[in-house]
C-alpha positions in Angstrom: 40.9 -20.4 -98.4 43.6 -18.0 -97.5 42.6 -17.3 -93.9 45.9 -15.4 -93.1 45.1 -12.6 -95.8 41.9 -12.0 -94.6 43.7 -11.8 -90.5 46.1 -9.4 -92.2 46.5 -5.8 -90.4 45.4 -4.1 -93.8 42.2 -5.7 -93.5 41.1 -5.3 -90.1 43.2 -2.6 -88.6 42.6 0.6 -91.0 38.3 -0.5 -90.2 38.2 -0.7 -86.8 40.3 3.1 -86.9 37.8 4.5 -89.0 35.1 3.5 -86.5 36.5 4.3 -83.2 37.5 7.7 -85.2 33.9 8.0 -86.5 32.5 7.2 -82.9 34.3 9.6 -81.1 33.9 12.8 -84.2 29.8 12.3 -84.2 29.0 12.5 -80.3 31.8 15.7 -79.7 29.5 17.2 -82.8 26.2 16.6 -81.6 27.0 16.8 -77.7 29.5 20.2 -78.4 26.1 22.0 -80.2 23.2 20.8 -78.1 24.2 20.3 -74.5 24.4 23.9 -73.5 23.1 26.3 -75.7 22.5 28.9 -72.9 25.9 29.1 -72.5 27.1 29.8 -75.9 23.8 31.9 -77.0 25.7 34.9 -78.3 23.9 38.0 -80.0 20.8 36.2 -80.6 19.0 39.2 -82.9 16.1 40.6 -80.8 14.0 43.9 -82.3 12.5 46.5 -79.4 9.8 48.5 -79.8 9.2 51.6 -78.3 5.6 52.6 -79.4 5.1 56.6 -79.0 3.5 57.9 -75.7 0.7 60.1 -75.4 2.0 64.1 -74.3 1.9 63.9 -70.7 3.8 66.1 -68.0 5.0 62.5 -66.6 8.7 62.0 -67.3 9.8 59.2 -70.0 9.4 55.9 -68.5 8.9 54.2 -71.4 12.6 55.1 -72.4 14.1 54.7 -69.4 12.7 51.0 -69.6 14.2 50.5 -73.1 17.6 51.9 -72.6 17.8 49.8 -69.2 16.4 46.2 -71.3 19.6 47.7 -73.9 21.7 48.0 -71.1 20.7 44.6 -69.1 21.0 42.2 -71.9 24.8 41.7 -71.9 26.3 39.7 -74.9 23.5 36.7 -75.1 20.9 39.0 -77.5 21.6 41.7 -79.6 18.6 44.2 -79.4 18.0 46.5 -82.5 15.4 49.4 -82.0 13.1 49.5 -84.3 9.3 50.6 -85.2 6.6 48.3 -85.6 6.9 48.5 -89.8 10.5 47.7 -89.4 9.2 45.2 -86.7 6.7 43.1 -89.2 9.5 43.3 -92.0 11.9 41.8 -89.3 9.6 39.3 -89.1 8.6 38.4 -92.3 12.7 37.9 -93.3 13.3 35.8 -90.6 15.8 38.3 -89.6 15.1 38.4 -85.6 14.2 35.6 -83.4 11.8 38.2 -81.8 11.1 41.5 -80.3 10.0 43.1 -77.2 7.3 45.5 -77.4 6.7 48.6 -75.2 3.0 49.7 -75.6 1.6 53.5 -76.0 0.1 53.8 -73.3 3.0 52.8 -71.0 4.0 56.1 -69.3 0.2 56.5 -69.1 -0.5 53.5 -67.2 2.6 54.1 -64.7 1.4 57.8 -64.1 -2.1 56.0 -63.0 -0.3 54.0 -60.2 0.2 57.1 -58.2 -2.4 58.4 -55.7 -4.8 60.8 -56.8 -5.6 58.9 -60.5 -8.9 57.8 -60.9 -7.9 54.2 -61.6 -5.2 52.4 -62.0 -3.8 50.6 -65.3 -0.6 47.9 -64.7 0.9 48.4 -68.1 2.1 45.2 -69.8 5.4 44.7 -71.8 5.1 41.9 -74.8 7.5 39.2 -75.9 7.2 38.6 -79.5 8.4 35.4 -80.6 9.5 34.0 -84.1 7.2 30.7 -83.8 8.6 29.7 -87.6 12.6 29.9 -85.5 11.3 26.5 -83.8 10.5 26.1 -79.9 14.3 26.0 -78.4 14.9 29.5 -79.9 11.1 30.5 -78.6 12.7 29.2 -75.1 16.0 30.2 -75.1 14.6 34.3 -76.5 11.7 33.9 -73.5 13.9 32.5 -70.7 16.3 35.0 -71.1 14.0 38.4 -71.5 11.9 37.7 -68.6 14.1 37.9 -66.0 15.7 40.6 -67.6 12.7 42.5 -68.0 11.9 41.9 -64.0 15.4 43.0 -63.3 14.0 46.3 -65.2 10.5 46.2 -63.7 12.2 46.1 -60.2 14.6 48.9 -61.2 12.4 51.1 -61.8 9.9 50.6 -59.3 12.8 51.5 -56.9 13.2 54.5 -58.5 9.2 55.2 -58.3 9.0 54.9 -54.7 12.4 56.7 -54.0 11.2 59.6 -55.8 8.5 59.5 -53.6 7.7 59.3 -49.7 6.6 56.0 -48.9 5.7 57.0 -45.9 2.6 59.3 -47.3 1.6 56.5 -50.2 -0.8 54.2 -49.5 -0.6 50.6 -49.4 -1.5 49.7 -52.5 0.3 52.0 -54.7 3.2 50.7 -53.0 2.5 47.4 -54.6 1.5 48.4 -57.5 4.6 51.1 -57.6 7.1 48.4 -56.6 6.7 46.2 -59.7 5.3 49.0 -62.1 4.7 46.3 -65.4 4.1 43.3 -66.0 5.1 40.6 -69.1 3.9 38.7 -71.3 4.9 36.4 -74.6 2.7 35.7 -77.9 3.7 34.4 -80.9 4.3 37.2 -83.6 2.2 35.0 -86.1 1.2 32.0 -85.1 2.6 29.3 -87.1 0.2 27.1 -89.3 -1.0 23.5 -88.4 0.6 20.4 -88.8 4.0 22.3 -88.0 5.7 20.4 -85.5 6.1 23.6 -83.1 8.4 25.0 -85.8 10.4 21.5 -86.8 8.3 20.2 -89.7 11.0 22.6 -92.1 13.5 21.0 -90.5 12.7 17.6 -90.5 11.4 17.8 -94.7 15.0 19.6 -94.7 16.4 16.5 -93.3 14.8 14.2 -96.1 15.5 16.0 -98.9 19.2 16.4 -97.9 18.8 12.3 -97.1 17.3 11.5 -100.1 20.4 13.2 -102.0 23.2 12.1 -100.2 21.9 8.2 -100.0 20.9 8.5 -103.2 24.1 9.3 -104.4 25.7 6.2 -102.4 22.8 4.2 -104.1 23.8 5.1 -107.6 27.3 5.4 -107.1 28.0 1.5 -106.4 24.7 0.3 -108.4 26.6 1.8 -111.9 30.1 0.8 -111.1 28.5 -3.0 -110.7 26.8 -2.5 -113.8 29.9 -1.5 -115.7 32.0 -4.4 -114.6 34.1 -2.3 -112.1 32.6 -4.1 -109.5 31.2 -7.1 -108.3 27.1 -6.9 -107.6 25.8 -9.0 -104.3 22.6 -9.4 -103.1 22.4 -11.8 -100.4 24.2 -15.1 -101.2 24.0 -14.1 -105.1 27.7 -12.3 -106.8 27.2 -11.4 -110.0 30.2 -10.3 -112.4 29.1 -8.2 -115.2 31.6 -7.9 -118.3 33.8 -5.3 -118.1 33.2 -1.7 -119.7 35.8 0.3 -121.4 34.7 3.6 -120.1 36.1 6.7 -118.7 35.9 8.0 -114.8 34.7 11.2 -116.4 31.8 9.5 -118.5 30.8 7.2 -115.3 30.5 10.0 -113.3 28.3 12.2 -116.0 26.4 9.1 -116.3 25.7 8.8 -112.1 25.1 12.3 -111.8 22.3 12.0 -114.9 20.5 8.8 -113.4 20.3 11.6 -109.9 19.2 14.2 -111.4 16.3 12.2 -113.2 15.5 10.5 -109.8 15.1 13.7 -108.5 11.7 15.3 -109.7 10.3 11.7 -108.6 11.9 11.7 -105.4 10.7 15.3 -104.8 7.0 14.3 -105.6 6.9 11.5 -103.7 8.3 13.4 -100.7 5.6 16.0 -101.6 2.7 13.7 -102.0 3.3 11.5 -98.3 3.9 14.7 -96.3 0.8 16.2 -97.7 -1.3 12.9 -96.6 0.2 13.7 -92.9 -1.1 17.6 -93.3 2.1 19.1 -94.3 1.3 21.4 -97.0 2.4 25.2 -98.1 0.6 28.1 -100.3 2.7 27.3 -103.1 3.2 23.4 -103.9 4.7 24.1 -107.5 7.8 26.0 -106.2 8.8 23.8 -103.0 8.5 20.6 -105.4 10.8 22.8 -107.9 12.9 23.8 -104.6 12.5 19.9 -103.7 14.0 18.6 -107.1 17.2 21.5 -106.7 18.2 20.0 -103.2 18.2 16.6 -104.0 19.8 17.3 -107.3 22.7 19.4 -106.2 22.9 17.8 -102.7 23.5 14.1 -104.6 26.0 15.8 -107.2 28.0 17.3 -104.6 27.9 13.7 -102.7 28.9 12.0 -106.1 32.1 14.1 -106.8 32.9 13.5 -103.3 33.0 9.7 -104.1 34.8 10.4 -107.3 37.5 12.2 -105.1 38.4 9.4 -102.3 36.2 6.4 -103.3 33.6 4.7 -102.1 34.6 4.2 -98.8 36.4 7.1 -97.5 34.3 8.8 -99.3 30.8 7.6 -97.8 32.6 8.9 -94.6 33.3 12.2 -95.7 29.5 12.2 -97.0 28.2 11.4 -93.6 30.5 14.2 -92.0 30.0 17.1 -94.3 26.0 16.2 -95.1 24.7 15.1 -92.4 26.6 15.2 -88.8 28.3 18.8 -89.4 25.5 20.3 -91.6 22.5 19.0 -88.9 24.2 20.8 -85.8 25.3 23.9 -87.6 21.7 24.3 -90.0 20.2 26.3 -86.6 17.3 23.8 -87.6 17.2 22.8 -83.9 19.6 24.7 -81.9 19.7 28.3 -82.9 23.2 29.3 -85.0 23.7 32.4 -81.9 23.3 29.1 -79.5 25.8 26.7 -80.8 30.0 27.4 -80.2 31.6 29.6 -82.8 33.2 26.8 -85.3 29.2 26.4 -85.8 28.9 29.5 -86.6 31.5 29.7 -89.5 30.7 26.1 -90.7 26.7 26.8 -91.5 28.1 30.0 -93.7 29.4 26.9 -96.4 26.7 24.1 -95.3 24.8 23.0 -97.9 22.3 22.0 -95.1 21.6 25.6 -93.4 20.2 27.1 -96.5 18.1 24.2 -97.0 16.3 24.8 -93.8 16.4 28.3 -94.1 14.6 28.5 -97.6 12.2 25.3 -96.3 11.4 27.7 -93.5 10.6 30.4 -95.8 8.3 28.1 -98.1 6.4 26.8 -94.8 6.3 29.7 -92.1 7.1 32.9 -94.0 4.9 32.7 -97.1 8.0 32.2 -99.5 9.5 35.6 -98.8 12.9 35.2 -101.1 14.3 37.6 -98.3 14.0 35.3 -95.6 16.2 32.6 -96.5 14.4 30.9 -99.8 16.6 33.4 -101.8 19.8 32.6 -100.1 19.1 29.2 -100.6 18.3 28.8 -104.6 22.0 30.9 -104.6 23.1 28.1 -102.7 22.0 25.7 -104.5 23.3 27.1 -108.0 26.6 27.2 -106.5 26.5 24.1 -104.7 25.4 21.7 -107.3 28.1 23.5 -110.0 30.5 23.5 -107.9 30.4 19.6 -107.4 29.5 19.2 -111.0 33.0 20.5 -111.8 35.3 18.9 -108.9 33.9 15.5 -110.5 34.7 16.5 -114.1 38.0 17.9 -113.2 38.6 15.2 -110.8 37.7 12.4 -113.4 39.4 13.7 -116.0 42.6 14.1 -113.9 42.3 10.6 -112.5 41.8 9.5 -116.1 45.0 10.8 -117.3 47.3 8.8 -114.7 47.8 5.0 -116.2 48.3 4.1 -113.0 44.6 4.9 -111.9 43.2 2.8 -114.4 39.7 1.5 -113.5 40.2 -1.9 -115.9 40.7 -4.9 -113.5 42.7 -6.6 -115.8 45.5 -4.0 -116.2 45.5 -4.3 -112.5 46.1 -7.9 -112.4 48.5 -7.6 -114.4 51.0 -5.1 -112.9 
């Protein structure tokens, strides 16, 4: 046994790097996007809407209210007026994480906190959340309005009672005056059951980009074994198959063929067992059709990566680019306006954001191509052709070097 080979530095040294590398990369990934989202929630889209008031001689108090929620919101949400058509399209695109609703009869209601009305009506301002955007973005959009909207409600029942001699009001219309609205939050449209609180998209998402990515480094190994390239183990038993004469460029054809045939089963099966748990959508056909296309162009893009740095290298890069990056920046759990801005520009190319976002769309938002389903089959297009030709290309360039020949005999015998 050659015991000193196997002690050498190029066996142990260039492992034990890639692991304390690889344990230090995934924990400032997770930890950087989930630790403290309030503090990097930036422009987190919010819609307001300013219903029209009934013709009274009572000044505008219902705008007043929305230019000071404009004005109080600093740099964490980005409100966009808008009515309440523009409002239900907003929602049905996924386009806002929710909106905050001003009702008609608002300068109405504070008129009737005065002295002299008949009775009195506390108006009542309305979170609307995005339920389909997942709890944390539910949480983070609530947490931050309310107090905001107090801040307002306070405002301006300073300026009620300033405007007016407490001294003559009674009692009650000074409480009533002093915090002239109240708030509440409802879901915009409630999302449907079995749906995790908003995470059953993501974590289907998170299979089919699995089922892909482990797929390809299943097949990738299992078909260089079978060729001869390498040796096959399987517990105490090597086996050796004969060596065939074939090209990178043919291999990897041959790997991506065996993935995309897997796929359509893969798809089904994933269909099938979260349907027995109650996860199901309006239109079966076209998320196992969407199914088949992530696990098909997420294991093509996995299999040039292998054919670019190898198996081992490359399984890292896999893990990385798939799976570590493309979870934290997919706004799947943390909301993309909640994460630090390399985040931000990372889930613009990750294969992994438009998954969710078109799974979203096929769960919560009746498979609106405009909120994210669209985006994604683009994605997907591009995605699996783009990896489709860096293996060709690759291949075929590896295949013209003499030097990068695959045959273990013309190894040995350099």
């Amino acid at each position: 046994m050659n015991v000193r080979r196997t002690l050498s530095r190029r066996a142990w040294l260039l492992p034990i790097l890639l692991i304390v590398g690889l344990a230090a990369t995934l924990p400032a990934i997770y930890l950087a996007s989930t630790v403290d989202p309030q503090r990097h929630l930036t422009d987190m889209p919010v819609g307001l809407v300013v219903e029209p008031q009934a013709r009274t001689a009572t000044p505008d108090f219902a705008e007043g209210v929305a230019e000071a929620i404009e004005a109080g919101t600093g740099k964490t949400l980005a409100i966009t007026r808008m009515t309440h058509d523009e409002l239900a399209t907003a929602m049905a695109e996924d386009r806002i994480a929710g909106a905050v609703v001003i009702p008609a009869d608002f300068d109405a209601s504070i008129a009737s906190l005065f002295p002299g009305a008949s009775s009195s009506t506390v108006p009542t301002v309305t979170i609307v959340t995005n339920a389909g955007d997942g709890g944390l973005s539910t949480g983070l959009l609530v947490g931050n309005l309310t107090p905001a909207l107090r801040g307002v409600a306070d405002g301006l029942g300073k300026q009620l009672l300033q405007g007016t001699a407490r001294s003559v009001l009674p009692a009650a219309n000074v409480a009533l005056l002093s915090q002239p609205f109240e708030t509440a939050s409802r879901a915009y449209k409630p999302l449907p059951d079995h749906a995790g609180m908003g995470m059953s998209a993501f974590y289907f998402s998170l299979v089919l980009v699995l089922i892909g990515f482990i797929g390809a480094s299943l097949t990738n190994p299992l078909v260089d074994s079978a060729l001869g390239f390498i040796p096959s183990e399987l517990g105490p038993l090597v086996a050796r198959q004969p060596y065939t004469d074939v090209s990178r460029r043919c291999t990897f054809l041959a790997k991506v063929a065996i993935l995309v045939t897997a796929a359509p089963l893969s798809a089904l099966a994933i269909q099938l067992v979260a349907a027995v748990f109650g996860v199901t959508v309006d239109e079966p056909i076209t998320l196992w059709l969407y199914s088949t296309a992530v696990v098909a162009a997420i294991g093509t893009s996995a299999l040039a990566v292998f054919a670019v740095f190898g198996s081992g290298i490359g399984s890292l890069v896999n893990t990385v680019f798939f799976v570590a990056l493309a979870m934290v920046s997919s706004g799947g759990t943390v909301p993309i306006a909640a994460t630090p801005e390399f985040f931000h520009l990372f889930s613009v190319v990750s294969p992994y954001r438009h998954v969710v976002d078109g799974t979203r769309s096929l769960f919560y938002f009746d498979g609106n191509l405009s909120a994210g389903l669209g985006s994604a089959w683009i994605s997907l297009a591009v995605g699996g052709t783009l990896g489709l030709a860096l293996g060709l290309v690759v291949t075929t360039l590896y295949g013209r070097v003499h030097a990068f020949s695959r045959h273990p005999h013309e190894k040995a015998s350099r």
